[in-house]
C-alpha positions as CSV (number, residue, x, y, z in Angstrom):
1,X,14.8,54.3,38.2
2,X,14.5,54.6,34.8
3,X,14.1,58.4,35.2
4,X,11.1,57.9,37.6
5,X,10.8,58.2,41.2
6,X,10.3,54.6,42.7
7,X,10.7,53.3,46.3
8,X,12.9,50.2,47.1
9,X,13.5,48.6,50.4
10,X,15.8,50.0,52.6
11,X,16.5,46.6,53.9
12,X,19.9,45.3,52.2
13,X,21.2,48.8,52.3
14,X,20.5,48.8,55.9
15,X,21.7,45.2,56.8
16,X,25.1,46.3,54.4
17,X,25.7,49.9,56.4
18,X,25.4,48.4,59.8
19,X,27.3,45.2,59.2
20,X,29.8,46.4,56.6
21,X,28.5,43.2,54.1
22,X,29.0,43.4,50.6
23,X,25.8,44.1,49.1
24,X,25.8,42.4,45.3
25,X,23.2,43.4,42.7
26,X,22.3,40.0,41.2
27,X,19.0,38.4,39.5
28,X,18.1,35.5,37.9
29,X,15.9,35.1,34.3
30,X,15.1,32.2,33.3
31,X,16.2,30.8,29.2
32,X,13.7,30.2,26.3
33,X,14.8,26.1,26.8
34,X,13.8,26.2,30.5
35,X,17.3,26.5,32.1
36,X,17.9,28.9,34.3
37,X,20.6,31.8,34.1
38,X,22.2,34.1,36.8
39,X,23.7,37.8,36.0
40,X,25.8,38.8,39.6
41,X,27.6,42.4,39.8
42,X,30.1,43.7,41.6
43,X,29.5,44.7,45.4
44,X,28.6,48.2,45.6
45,X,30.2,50.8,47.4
46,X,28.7,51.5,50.7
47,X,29.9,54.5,53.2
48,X,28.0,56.0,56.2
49,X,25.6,55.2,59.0
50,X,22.7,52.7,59.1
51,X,21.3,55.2,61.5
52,X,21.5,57.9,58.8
53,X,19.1,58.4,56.6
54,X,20.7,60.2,53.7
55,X,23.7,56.9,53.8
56,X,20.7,54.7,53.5
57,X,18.9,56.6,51.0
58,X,22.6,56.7,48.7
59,X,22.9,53.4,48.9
60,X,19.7,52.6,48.0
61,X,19.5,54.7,45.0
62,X,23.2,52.7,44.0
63,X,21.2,49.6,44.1
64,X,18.6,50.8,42.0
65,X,20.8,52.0,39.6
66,X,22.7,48.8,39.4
67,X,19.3,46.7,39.0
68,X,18.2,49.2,36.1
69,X,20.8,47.9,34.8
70,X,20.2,44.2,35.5
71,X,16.4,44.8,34.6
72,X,17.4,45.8,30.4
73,X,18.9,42.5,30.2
74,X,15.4,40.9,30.2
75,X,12.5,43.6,30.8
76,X,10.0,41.1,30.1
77,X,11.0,38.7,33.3
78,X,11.3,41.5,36.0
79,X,8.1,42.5,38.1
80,X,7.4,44.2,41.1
81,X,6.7,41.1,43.8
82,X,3.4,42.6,43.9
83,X,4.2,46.0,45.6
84,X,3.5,49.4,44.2
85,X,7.2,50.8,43.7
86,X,6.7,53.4,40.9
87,X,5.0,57.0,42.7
């Protein structure tokens, strides 16, 4: 992410392999006035195994792609939920 190495949790990709749900990149940020503002992508392809690593690790890396791209539209609002993601 961003060119750096980062962990994410394998949990959506995990709960979208094994269940075949559509797993959607979305945030919210919130506006200068106090209202609130939602930016929702398109579901991601997923393909393989829950029970296979590398599927897991693929989609994974598609979901931190697509929030890359979600996190430029307001740098300033995104942190890290108190977890150390960057290695």
């Amino acid at each position: 992410m961003f060119g750096r190495r980062t962990r994410i949790p394998p949990g959506p990709s995990v709960i979208a392999l094994r269940t075949g749900a559509p797993l959607i990149p979305a945030v919210i940020y919130m506006r200068e006035d106090g209202s609130w503002h939602a930016w929702v992508q398109e579901a991601l392809t997923v393909e393989g195994s829950a029970d296979d690593p590398e599927a897991v690790t693929a989609t994974a890396t598609k979901l931190a792609a697509a929030f890359e791209q979600l996190v430029l539209r307001a740098p300033t609002q995104w942190h890290a939920m108190f977890n150390r993601y960057w290695l």
